[in-house]
C-alpha positions as CSV (number, residue, x, y, z in Angstrom):
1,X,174.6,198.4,206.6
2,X,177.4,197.3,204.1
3,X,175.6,193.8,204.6
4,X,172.7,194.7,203.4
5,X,173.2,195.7,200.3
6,X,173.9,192.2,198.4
7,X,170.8,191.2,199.3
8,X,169.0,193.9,198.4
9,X,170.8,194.3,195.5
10,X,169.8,190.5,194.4
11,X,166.3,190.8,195.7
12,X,166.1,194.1,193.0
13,X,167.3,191.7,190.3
14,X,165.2,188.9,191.1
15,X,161.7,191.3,191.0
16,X,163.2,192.8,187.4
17,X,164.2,189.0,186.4
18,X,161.3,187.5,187.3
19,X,158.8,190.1,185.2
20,X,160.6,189.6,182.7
21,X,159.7,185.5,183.0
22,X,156.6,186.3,184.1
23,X,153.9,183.7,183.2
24,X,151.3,184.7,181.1
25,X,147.7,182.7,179.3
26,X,147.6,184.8,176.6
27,X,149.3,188.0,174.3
28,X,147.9,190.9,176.3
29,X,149.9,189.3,179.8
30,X,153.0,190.6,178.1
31,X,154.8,193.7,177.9
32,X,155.5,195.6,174.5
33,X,155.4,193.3,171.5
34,X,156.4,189.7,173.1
35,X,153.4,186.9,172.7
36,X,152.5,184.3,175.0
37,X,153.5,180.8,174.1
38,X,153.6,178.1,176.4
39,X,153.1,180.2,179.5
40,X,155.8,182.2,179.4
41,X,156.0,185.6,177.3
42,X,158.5,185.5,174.5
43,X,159.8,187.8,171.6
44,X,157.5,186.8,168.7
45,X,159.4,185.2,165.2
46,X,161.0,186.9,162.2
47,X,158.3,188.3,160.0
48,X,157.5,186.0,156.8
49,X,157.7,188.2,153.6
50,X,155.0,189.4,151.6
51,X,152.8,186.6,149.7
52,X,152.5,189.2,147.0
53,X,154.7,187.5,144.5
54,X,153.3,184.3,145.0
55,X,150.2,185.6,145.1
56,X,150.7,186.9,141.6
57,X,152.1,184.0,140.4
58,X,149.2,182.2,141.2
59,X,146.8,184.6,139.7
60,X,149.2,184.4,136.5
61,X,148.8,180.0,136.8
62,X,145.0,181.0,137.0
63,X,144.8,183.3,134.0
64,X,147.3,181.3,131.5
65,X,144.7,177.8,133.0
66,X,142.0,179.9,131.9
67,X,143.4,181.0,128.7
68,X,144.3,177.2,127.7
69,X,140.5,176.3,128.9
70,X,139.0,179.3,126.7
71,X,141.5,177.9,123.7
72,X,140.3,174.0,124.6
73,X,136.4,175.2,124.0
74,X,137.2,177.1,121.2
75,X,139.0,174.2,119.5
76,X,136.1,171.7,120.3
77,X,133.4,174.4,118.9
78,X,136.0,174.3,115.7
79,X,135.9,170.7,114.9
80,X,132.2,170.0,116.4
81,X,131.3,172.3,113.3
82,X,133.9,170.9,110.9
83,X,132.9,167.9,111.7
84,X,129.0,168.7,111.3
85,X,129.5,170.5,108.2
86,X,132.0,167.4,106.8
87,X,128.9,165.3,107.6
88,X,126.8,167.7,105.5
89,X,128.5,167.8,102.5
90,X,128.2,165.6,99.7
91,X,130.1,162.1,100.1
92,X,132.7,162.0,97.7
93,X,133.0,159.4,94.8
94,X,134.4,156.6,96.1
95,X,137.3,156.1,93.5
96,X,136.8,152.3,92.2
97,X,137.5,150.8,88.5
98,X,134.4,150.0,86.5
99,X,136.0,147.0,85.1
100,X,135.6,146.2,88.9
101,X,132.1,146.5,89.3
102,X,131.1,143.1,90.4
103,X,134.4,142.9,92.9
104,X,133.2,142.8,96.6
105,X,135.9,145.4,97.4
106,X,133.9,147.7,94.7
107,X,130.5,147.1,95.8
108,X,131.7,147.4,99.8
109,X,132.6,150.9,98.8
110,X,129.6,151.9,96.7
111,X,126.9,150.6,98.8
112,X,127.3,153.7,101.5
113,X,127.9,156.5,99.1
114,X,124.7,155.7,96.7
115,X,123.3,155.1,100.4
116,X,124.0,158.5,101.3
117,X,122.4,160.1,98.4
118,X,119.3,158.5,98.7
119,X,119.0,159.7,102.2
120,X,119.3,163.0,101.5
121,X,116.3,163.1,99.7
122,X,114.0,166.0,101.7
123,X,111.1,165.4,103.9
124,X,107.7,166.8,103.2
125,X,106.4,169.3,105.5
126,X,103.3,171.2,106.3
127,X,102.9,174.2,107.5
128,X,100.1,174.8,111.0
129,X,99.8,177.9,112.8
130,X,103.4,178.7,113.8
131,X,104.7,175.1,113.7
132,X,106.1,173.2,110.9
133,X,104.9,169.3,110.5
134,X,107.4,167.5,109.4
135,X,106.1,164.0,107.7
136,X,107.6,160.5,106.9
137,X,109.1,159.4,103.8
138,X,110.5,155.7,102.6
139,X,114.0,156.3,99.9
140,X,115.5,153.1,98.7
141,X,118.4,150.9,100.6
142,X,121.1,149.7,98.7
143,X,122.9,146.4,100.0
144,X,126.8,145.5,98.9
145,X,125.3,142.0,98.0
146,X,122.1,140.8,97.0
147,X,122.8,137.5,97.6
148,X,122.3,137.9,101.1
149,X,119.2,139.8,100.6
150,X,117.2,137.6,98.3
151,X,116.7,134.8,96.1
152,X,120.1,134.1,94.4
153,X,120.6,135.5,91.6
154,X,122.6,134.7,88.4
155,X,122.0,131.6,86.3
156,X,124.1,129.4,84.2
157,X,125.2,132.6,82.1
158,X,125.9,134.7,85.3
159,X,127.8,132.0,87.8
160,X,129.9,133.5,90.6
161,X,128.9,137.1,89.5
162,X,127.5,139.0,92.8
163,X,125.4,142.2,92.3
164,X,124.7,145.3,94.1
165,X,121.2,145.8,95.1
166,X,119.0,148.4,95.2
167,X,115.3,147.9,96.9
168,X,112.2,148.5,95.7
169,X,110.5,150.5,98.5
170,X,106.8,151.1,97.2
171,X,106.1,147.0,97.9
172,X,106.5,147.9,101.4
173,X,102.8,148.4,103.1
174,X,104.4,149.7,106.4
175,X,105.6,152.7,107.7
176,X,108.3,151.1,109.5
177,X,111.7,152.0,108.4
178,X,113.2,149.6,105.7
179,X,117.1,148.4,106.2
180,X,118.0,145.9,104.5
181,X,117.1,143.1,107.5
182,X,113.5,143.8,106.2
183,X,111.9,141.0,104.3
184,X,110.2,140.9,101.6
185,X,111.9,143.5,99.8
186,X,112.9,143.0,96.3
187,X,115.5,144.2,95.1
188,X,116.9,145.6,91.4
189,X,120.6,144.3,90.5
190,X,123.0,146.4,89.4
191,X,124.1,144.3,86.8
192,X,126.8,146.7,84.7
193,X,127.5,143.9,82.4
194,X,124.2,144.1,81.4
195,X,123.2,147.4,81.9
196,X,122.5,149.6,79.0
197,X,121.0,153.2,80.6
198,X,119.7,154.7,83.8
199,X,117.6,157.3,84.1
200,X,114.4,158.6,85.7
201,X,111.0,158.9,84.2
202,X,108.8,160.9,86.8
203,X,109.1,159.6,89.9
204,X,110.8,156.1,89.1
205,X,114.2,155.1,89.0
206,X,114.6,152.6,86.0
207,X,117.3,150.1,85.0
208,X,117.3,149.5,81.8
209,X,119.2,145.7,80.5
210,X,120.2,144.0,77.5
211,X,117.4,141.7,77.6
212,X,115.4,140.1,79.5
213,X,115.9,139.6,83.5
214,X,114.9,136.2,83.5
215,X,117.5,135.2,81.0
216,X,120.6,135.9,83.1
217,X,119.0,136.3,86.6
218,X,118.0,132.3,86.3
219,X,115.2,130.9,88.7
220,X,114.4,134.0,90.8
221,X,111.1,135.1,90.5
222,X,109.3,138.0,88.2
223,X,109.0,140.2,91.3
224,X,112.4,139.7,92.9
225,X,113.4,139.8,89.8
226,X,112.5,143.7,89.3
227,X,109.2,142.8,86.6
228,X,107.0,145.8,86.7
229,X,103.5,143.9,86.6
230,X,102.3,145.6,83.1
231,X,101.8,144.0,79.5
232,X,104.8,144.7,77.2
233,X,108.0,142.9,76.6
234,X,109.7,146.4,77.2
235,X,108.9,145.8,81.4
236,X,110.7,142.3,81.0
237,X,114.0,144.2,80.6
238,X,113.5,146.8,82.8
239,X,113.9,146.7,87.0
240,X,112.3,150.3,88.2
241,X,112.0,151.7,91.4
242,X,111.1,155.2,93.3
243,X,113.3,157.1,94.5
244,X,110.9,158.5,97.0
245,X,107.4,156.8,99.0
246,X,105.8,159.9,100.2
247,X,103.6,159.0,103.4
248,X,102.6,162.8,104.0
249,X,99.3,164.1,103.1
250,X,98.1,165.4,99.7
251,X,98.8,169.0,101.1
252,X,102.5,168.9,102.3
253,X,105.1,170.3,100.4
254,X,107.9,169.0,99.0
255,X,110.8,170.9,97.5
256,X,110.5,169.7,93.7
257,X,114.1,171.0,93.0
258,X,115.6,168.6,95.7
259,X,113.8,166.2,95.2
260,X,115.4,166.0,91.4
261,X,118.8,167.1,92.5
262,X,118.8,163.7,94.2
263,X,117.2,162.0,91.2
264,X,120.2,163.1,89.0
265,X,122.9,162.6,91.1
266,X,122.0,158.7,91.7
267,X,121.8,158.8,88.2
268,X,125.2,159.8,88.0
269,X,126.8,157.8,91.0
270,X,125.7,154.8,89.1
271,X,126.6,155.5,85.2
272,X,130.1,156.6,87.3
273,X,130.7,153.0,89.1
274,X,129.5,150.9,85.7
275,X,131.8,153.0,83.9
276,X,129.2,154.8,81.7
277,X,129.3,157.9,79.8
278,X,127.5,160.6,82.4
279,X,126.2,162.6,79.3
280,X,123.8,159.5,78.2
């Protein structure tokens, strides 16, 4: 009987021993809270902590990215309209010396600004219904050299001496838009040696010289040369231009107060650069 008992004693442990190593295909196979991995149930691994923190640290990287987005668009919206309302404001003088006038350098930096006042002459418009019509209109171009516009100009009195030019846009028959690759445009020399008042008279633009064009613009012909085609020796000294070519019909409107806020400000961009007294 005493024999016995060993092997009953070791078959007892090998039933407990092998349950315990029991095999199993999947979680529910095994007793309590042990998992099945690679057949054979085992005590499942230390917890991992909480992804709370990170979590929140995340969300915190997601506000702060938002909050530097938010800050980005806001920034761009601030200098979009600083820049669109620098584009809209008046240029500024361009600061040259009169005595200068005939320089390149000077007439580089004049060319754009006069340029810029021209264009902001307004557009007729008409109203129809509920819509506006907006129409075409021709202003002048003004070219840093009008040597390399036209005829040359300058004879044996003016040698070397380059002008600035501004063109004469009612000789243009087409509504195409007039740059100053457009030929056939003449074009009136600012000539500040010779200049002795601008001004506008109605709708014209008119350089008034010394004497007569012909005598210091040399060979270039009456029409390049700025001759209005009337009878008087007064036109002979005189290169005028408009400052607007209205291609709207009779019944558009145009804003009158504009239209001579650009008049008198040419007026006074050019006295400025030939060094003339504004109040002339």
């Amino acid at each position: 009987m005493f024999r016995s008992t060993p092997f009953v004693v070791a078959l007892f442990v090998a039933f407990f021993s092998g349950e315990a190593n029991a095999g199993c295909e999947k979680d529910t196979d095994c007793k309590g809270d042990r998992i099945c991995e690679a057949g054979s149930c085992v005590n499942p691994p230390a917890a991992t902590p909480t992804p709370t923190e990170s979590t929140t640290a995340s969300d915190g990287d997601k506000a702060t990215e938002t909050e530097a987005t938010e800050a980005t668009e806001a920034t761009d919206a601030t200098e979009a309209t600083e820049a669109s309302s620098d584009s809209k404001a008046d240029p500024e003088p361009t600061v040259t010396d009169p005595k200068d006038w005939w320089k390149e350098a000077s007439r580089t930096a004049e060319a754009p600004v006069l340029q810029a006042i021209f264009d902001e002459m307004p557009r007729p418009m008409r109203k129809k219904g509920n819509a506006k019509l907006v129409y075409q209109r021709a202003v002048p171009v003004v070219v840093s050299d009008i040597h390399n516009t036209t005829t040359r100009w300058g004879g044996k009195k003016q040698i070397g001496v380059h002008f600035l030019g501004i063109s004469k846009i009612h000789t243009t028959t087409t509504l195409d838009p007039i740059n100053a690759e457009t030929a056939g445009i003449p074009y009136c020399p600012v000539n500040c040696a010779r200049i002795t008042d601008i001004k506008t008279e109605g709708d014209l633009l008119s350089l008034l010289y010394d004497g007569p064009i012909k005598d210091w613009a040399g060979n270039v012909g009456d029409n390049a040369a700025g001759y209005i085609r009337q009878v008087g020796k007064q036109f002979k000294t005189t290169c005028s231009l408009p400052v607007l070519f209205n291609h709207a019909p009779k019944n558009s409107w145009l804003d009158p107060e504009k239209v001579q806020e650009v008049k008198d400000r040419t007026v006074a961009e050019l006295k400025r650069y030939c060094g003339m007294d504004a109040s002339n």
